[in-house]
C-alpha positions as CSV (number, residue, x, y, z in Angstrom):
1,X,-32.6,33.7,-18.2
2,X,-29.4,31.4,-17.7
3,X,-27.8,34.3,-14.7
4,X,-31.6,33.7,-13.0
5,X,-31.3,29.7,-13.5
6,X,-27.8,29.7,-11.9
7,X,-28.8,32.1,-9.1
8,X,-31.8,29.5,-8.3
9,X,-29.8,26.3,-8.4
10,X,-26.4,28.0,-6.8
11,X,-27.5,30.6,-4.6
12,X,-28.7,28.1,-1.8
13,X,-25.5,26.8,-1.4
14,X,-23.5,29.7,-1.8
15,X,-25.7,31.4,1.0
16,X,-25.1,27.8,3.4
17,X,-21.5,27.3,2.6
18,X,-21.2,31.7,3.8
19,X,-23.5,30.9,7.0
20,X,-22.5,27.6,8.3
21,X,-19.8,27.3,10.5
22,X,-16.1,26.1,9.6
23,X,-16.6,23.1,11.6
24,X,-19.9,21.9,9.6
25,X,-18.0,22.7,6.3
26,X,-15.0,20.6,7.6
27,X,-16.8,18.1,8.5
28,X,-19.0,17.5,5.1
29,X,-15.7,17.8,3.4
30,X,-14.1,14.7,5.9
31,X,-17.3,13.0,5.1
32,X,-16.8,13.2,1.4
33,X,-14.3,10.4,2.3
34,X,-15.8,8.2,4.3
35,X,-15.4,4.5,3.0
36,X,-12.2,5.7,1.6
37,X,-8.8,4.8,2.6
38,X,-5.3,6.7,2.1
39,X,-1.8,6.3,2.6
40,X,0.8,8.9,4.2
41,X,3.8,10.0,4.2
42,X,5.8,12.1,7.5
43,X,6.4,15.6,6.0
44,X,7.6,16.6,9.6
45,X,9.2,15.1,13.1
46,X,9.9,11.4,11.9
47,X,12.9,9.8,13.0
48,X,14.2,6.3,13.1
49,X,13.3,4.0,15.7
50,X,10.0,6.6,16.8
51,X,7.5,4.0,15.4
52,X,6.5,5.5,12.4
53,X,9.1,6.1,10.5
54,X,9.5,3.6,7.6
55,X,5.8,2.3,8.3
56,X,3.4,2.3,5.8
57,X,0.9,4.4,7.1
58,X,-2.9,4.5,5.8
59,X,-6.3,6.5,7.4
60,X,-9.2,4.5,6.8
61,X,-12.7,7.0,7.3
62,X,-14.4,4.3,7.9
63,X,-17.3,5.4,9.6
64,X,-19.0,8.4,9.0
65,X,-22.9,9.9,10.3
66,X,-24.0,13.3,11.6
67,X,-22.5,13.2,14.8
68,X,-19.2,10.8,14.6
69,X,-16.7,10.1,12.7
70,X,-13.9,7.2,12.9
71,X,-10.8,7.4,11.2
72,X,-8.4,4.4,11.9
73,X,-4.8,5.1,11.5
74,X,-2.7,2.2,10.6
75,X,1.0,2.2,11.1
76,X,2.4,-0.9,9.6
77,X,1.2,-4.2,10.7
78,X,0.2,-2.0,14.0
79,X,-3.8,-1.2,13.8
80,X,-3.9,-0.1,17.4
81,X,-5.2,3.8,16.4
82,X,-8.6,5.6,16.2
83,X,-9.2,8.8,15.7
84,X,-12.6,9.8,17.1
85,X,-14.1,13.1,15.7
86,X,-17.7,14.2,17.2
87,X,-19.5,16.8,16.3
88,X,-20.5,18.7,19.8
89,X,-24.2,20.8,19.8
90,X,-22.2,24.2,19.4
91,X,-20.8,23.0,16.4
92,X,-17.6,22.6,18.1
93,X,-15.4,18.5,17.2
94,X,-14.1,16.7,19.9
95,X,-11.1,14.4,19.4
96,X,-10.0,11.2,20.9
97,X,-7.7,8.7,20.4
98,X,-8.8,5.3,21.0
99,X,-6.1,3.3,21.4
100,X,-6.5,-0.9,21.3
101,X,-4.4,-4.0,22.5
102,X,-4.6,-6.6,20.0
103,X,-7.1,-8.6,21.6
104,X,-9.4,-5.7,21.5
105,X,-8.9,-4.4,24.6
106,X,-7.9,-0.7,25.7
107,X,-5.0,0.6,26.2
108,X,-3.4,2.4,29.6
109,X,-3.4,5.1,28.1
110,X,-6.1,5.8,25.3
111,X,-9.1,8.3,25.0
112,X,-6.7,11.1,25.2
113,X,-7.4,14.6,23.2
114,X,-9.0,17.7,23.4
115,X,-12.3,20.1,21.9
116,X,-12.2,22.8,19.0
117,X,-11.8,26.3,21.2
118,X,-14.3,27.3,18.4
119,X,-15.7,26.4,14.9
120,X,-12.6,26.6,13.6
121,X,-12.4,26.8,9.6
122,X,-13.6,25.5,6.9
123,X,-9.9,23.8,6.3
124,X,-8.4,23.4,9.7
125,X,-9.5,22.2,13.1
126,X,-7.4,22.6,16.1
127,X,-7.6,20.6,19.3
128,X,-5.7,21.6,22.3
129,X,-5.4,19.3,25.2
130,X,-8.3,18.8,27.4
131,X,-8.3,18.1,31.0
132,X,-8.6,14.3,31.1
133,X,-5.7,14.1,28.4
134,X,-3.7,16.9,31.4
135,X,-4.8,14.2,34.1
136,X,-3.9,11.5,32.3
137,X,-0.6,12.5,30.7
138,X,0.8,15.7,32.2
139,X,3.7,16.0,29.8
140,X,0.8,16.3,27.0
141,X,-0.8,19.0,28.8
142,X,0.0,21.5,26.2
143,X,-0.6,19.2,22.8
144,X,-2.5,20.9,20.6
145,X,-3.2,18.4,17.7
146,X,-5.2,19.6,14.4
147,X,-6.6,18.6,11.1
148,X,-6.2,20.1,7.4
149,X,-7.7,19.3,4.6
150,X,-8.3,21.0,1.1
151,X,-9.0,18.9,-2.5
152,X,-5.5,17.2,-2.5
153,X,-4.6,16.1,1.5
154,X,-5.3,15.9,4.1
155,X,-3.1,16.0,7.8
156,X,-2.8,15.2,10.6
157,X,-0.5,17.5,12.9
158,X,0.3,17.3,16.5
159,X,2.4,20.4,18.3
160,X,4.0,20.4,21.7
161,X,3.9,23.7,22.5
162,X,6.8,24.8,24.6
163,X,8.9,22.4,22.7
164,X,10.2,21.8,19.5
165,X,8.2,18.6,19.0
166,X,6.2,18.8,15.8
167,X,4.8,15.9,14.2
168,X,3.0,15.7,10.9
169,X,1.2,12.5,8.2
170,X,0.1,14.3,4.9
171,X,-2.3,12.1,3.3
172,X,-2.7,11.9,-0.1
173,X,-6.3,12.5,-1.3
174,X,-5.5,11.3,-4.9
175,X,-4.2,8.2,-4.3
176,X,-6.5,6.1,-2.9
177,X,-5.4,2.9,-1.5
178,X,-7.0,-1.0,-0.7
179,X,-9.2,-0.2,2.9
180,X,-6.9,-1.9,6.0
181,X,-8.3,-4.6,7.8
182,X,-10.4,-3.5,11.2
183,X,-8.9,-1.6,13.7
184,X,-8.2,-3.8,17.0
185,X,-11.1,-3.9,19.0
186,X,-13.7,-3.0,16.0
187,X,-15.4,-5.6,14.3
């Protein structure tokens, strides 16, 4: 009686979580966080003077619904940095990074990114430059930038291929930390 119980309560989601695609999986699991702020640490391509490096830096999923998702990324005093996930018809994401003056404003250069080739997995979610992130900066042309995540981080990765640029924020999922002020140009 207790296997048939299990089977009715568990089998649902077992059968959802086989049949839905990695990027819906991802994205329930980035969800899970939303309100929820974290602070990093550069596990790879930090250097001194880069802007980063000895910054205290903290994403803040702040916003969360069915079809976006807003993750500000705060480097220091610096609160310039959105990440912009959204979750395409085909179950494909689409990131951007909206980038703010102070005053609110955008940036020169800002909405920059790319789309998921496919749905991706469950745990990852690559991003490889699209073509208004080639038009606008052609040495980016070939970033590919993705997201992991698992029950203890999650990061944020950026790889220019051809190069042996490779930069990378591990977030600590178990060390939750006091939610940032707004991002510039979000109330």
């Amino acid at each position: 009686m207790k296997k048939v119980i299990f089977l009715l309560i568990f089998l649902p989601s077992l059968l959802w979580a086989q049949e839905s695609p990695g990027s819906l999986q991802f994205w329930e699991q980035l969800k899970k966080h939303c309100g929820k702020a974290y602070e990093g640490e550069i596990v790879t391509g930090g250097k001194e003077g880069d802007g980063f490096s000895g910054e205290t830096l903290t994403m803040h999923v702040r916003s969360c619904d069915e079809r976006a998702i807003y993750i500000p990324f705060h480097v220091g005093e610096n609160h310039s940095r959105t990440w912009i996930l959204t979750l395409q018809d085909d179950h494909r994401i689409l990131l951007k990074h909206d980038h703010r003056n102070e005053d609110g404003s955008e940036e020169e250069i800002t909405q920059y990114g790319g789309l998921s080739p496919n749905t991706g997995l469950a745990h990852i979610q690559t991003f490889p430059a699209d073509q208004f992130t080639a038009d606008l900066l052609p040495r980016a042309s070939n970033n590919i930038w993705w997201f992991t995540i698992d029950e203890e981080s999650i990061t944020y990765n950026l790889k220019v291929t051809g190069t042996d640029r490779h930069f990378s924020v591990r977030f600590d999922l178990g060390k939750e930390v006091e939610t940032p002020p707004a991002p510039w140009g979000y109330d």
